[in-house]
C-alpha positions as CSV (number, residue, x, y, z in Angstrom):
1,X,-60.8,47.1,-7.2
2,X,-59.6,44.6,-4.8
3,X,-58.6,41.4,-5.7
4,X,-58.3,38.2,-3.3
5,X,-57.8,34.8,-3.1
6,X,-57.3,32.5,-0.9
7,X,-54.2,31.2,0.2
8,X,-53.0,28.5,3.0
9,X,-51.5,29.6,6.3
10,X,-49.6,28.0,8.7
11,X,-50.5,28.6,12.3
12,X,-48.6,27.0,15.2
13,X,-51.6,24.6,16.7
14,X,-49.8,23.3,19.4
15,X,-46.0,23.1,20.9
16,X,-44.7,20.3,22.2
17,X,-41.2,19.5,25.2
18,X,-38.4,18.7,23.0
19,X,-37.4,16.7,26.2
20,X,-40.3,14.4,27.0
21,X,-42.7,14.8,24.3
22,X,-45.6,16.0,26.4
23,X,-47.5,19.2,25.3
24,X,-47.0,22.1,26.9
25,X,-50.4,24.2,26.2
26,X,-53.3,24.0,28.0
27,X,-56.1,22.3,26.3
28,X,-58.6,25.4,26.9
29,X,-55.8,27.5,25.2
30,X,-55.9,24.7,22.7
31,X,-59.5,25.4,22.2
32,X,-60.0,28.9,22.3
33,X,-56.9,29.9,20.2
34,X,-56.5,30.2,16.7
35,X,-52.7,30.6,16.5
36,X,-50.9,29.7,19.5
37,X,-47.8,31.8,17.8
38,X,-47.7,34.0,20.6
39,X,-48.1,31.8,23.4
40,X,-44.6,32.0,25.8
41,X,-45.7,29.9,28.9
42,X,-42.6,27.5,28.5
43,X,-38.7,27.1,28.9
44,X,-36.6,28.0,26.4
45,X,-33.1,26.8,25.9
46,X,-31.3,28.7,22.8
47,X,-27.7,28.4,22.3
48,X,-25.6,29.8,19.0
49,X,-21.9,29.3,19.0
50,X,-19.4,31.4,16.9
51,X,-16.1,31.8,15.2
52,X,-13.3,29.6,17.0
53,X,-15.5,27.5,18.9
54,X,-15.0,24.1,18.3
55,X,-19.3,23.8,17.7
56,X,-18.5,27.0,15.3
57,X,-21.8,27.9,13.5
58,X,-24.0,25.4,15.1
59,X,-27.2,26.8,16.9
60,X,-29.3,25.1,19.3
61,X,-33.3,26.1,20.2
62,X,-35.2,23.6,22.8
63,X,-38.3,24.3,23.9
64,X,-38.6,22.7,27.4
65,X,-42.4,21.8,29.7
66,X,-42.1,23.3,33.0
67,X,-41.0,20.0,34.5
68,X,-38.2,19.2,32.2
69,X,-36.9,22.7,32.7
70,X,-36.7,22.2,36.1
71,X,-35.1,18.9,35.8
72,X,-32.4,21.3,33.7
73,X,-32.3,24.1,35.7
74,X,-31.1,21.1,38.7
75,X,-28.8,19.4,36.7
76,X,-27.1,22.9,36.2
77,X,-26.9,24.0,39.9
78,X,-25.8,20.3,40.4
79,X,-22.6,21.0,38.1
80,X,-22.2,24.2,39.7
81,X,-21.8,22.4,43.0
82,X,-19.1,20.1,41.4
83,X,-17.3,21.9,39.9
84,X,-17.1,24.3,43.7
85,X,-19.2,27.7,42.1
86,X,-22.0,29.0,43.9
87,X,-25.8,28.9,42.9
């Protein structure tokens, strides 16, 4: 005999630029997906520092739209630039 009930889920309904606010999923994806755990079209920014750092422990996850990441991704090469590395 099986026995069920029913119990509350959390599904991801939508995922939103930890820069700008904006969402980053489609609204037809929106629509036509339950669970948008598995969607992956967006920047990620993931940073964990360890023993003897002076941020020792602290872990960092952003989740970027495609035009914030860019705006990233320039600011970056830009350092580069200053501080003389290549790109």
């Amino acid at each position: 005999m099986k026995i069920t009930a029913n119990q509350p889920v959390n599904v991801i309904t939508d995922i939103c630029c930890d820069a700008c606010g904006a969402t980053v999923v489609p609204e037809f994806q929106k629509e036509h997906r339950e669970n948008l755990d598995g969607f992956n079209e967006f920047g990620v920014l993931h940073a964990s520092y360890g023993y003897g750092s002076d941020q020792d422990g602290d872990s960092f996850h952003f989740d970027l739209c495609e035009t914030c990441f860019k705006e990233l991704l320039d600011r970056v090469k830009s350092l580069r630039a200053f501080h003389g590395l290549n790109s």
